[in-house]
N, C-alpha and C positions, 0 to 999 in steps of 0.2 A: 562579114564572112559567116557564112553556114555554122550552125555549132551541129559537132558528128556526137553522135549519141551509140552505145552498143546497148544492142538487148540482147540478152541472154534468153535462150530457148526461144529465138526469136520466129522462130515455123512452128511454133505451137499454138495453141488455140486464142488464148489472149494476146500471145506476144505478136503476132501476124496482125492483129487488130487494132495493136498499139502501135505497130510499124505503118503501117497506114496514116495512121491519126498523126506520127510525126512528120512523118515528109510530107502530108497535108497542111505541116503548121509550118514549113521549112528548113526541119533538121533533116540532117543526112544521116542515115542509118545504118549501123554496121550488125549484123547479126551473127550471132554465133551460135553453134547447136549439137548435141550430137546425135543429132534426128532418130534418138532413143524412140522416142513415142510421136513422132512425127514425120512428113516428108517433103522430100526438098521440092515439090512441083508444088508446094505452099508460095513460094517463092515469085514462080510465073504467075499466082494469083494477085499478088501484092502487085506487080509490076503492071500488071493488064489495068490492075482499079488508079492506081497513081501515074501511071505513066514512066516510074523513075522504077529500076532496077537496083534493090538496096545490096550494098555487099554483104555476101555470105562465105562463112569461113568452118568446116565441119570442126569442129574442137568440143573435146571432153573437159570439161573446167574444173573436173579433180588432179588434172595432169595440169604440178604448176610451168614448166618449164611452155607447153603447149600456148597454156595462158599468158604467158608472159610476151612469146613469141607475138600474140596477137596485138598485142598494144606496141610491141616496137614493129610492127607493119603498119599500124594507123595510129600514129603519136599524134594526131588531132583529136580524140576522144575527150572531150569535156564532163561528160555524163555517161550513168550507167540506169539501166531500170531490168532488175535480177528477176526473171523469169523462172528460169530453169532448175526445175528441180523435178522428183518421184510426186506423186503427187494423189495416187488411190491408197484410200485411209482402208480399207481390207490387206490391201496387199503388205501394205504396212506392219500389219500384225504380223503377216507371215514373215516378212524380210524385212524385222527392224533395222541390222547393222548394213545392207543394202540404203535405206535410208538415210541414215546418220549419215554413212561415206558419203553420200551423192548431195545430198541437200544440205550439209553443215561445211563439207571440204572445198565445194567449189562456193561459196558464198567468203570462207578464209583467205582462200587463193585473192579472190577480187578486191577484196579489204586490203591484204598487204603490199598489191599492187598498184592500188590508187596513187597515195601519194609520191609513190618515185617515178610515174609515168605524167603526173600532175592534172587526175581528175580528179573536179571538183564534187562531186553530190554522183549518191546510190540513192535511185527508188527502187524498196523493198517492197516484192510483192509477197506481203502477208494474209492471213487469217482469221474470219469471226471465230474460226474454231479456238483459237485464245481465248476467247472466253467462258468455255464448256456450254454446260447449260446456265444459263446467266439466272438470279433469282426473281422472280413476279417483280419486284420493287425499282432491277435494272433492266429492266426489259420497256420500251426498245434503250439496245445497251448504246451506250456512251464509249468514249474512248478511256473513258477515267474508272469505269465497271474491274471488278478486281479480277486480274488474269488466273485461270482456274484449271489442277491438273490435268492437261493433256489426257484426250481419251485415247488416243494412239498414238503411234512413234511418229508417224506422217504430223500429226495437231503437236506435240512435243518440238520436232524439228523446226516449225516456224517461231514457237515461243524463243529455244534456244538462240533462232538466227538475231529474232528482236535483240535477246540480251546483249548476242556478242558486237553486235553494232551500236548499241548504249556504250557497251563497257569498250570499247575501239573509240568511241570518240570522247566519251568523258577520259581516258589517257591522254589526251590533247592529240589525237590525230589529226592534220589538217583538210577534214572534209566536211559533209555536211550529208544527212540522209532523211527522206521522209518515210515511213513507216508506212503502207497503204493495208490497211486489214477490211479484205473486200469479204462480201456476201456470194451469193452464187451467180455466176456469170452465165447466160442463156443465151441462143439465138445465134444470128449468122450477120455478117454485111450482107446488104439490102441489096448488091450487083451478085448475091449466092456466086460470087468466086473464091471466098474462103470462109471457113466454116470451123465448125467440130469435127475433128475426125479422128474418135478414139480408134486405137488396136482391138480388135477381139471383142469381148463383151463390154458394151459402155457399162461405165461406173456412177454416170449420174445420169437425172431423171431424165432430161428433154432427149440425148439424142438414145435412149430406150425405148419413150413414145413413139419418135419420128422413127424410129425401126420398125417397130412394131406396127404402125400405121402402115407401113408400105410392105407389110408381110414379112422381114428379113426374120423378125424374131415372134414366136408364138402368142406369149401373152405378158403384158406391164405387171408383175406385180408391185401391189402398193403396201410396206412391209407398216403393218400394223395400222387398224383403226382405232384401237382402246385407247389413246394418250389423250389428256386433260386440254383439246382442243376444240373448240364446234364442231368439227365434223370427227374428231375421233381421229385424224391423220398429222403428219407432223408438219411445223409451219415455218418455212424460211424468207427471208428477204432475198429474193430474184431478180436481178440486175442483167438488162442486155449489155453484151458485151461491149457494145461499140460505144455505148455511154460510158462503160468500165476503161477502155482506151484510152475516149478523151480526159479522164481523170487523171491519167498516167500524165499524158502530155502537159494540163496545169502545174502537176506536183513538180516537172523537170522545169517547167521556168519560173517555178518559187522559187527551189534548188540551187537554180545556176546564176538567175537574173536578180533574186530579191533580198535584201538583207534580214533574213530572219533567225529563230535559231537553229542551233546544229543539227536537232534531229527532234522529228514532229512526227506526229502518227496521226491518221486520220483513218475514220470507216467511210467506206464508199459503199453505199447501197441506194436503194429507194425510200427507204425509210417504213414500207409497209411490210407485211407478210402474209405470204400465201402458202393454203396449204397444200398437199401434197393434188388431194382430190379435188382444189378449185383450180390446179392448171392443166390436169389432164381434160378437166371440163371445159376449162377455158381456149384449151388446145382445136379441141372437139369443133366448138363454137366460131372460133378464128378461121377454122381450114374447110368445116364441113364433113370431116375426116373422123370415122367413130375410130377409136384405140379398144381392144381388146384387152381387158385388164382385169386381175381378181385383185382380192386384200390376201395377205401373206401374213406370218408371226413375224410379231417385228424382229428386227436386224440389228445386231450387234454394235457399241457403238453411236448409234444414232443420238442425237440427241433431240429433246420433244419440239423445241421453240426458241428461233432466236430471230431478231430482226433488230437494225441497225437504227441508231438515233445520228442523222447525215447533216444534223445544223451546222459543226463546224465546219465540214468540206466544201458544203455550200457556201458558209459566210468568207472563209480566210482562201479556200482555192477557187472562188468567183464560178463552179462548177455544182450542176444540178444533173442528174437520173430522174429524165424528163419523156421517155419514150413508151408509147402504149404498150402495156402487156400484151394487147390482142398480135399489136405488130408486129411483136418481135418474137409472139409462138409461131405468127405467121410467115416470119425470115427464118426460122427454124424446117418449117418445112418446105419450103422454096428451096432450099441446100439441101434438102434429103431428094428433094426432086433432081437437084441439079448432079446428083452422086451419082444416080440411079441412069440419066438418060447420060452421062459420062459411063456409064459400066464399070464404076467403083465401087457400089453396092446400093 
């Protein structure tokens, strides 16, 4: 039999990516959302590329009775992989207790419900930002690099979520969790039926380029050159989404299927980093497409250099970020294409 899997914030950017990647592997998928920052014709995209129409259920997962509702409607739920939360480190600043409520209350909610509905295993979808700016010595960092105070409430909420899922099952709760602290997720499915699709001003780089390339927005800036990098711009480890998916999908049949321990944490990236001004170059180079872009004072926040040391996820979840950067600045723009002749922007 099928194992039913819920994702949380499941018409969200990642979570639509990973809903794919399951019922490609043959779970069934139930999604929940309170399409805060997202919309439900996400949904007709997942179905067009799979074939298979996943259920959808609108639910706020700060409201426990809501939640609870959901799991006695589909008491087959074996697994969970937690999406859903606020998720722009500005906005953060301005509305930390927005935060806290929304990314700390429905992450509790899911935890107390597990064992009396009888799921087994939560994939946590966490943060490099755990590790602030990591020192010369941990860089690229490890999962074992020392966790380092939160630069905002948004980077604080994911460390807290780590802890309260440590201290949930070191109580002997009967579950099991993997911990995923990803890098930054890029790019679109390669059929551009789902994509990125911020509210208002995007908050990260790629889908500000791909704006910007197609005129919706004036100019890229690139917030500081001065930082201790080769080109003076800051350097992340940049992972397409759809490899970031499939990583999802290994970590729920470690989870559900494999006797390991209770709760595991892995980084899921590429392992390299790029800087700010080699993707917008890179971008340039993939599509043919010049980006209109100055240098800005840097942005608050920020942090100079981080990238990901991915041996262990490679060796123990049999899972590599194996996809060309060209291809997937270039699936990036294919979905800004596919927005634009849709009349969604």
């Amino acid at each position: 039999m099928k194992q039913t899997i819920l994702v949380t914030g499941g018409t969200g950017f990642i979570g639509s990516h990973t809903t794919v990647e399951l019922q490609q592997a043959g779970y069934n998928v139930v999604i929940a959302d309170n399409l805060s920052n997202s919309k439900i014709e996400v949904v007709d995209g997942i179905e067009k590329i799979t074939g298979i129409r996943p259920a959808f259920e609108k639910v706020d997962l700060r409201d426990f009775e809501a939640t609870e509702a959901l799991f006695k409607k589909y008491p087959d739920i074996t697994g969970i992989i937690h999406f859903a939360a606020s998720k722009a480190v500005g906005e953060s600043v301005e509305k930390p207790l927005l935060y806290y409520r929304n990314n700390i209350v429905s992450l509790i909610n899911l935890l107390e419900l597990m064992p009396k509905y009888d799921v087994k295993g939560i994939i946590f979808s966490s943060s490099c930002t755990v590790y602030g700016q990591p020192t010369p010595e941990n860089l690229p960092v490890t999962e074992e690099a020392p966790i380092q105070k939160a630069l905002s409430p948004y980077g604080n909420t994911k460390q807290i979520n780590e802890e309260i899922i440590y201290d949930y099952i070191h109580s002997g709760a009967p579950i099991k969790s993997i911990v995923l602290r990803y890098f930054n997720p890029i790019g679109a499915h390669p059929s551009a039926l789902i994509g990125e699709l911020p509210n208002g001003v995007p908050m990260n780089l790629i889908p500000f380029v791909t704006q910007t390339a197609i005129g919706i927005r004036e100019q890229l800036k690139i917030f500081g050159n001065d930082y201790n990098t080769p080109d003076g711009t800051c350097i992340r480890d940049y992972i397409y989404v759809v490899d970031l998916a499939k990583a999802h999908v290994a970590a729920m049949k470690r989870v559900l299927d494999q006797e390991t321990e209770p709760i595991e944490y892995f980084n899921i990236g590429t392992g390299k980093g790029l800087s700010t001004l080699e993707v917008v170059e890179g971008f340039e180079k993939a599509t043919g497409v010049k980006v209109n872009w100055a240098y800005a004072p840097r942005r608050e926040g920020d942090i100079e250099k981080v990238w990901g040391n991915v041996d262990k996820a490679n060796r123990e979840l049999g899972w590599k970020a194996d996809t060309p950067v060209e291809d997937v600045l270039a699936s990036a723009w294919k979905w800004q294409l596919k927005l634009r002749e849709d009349g969604i922007m």
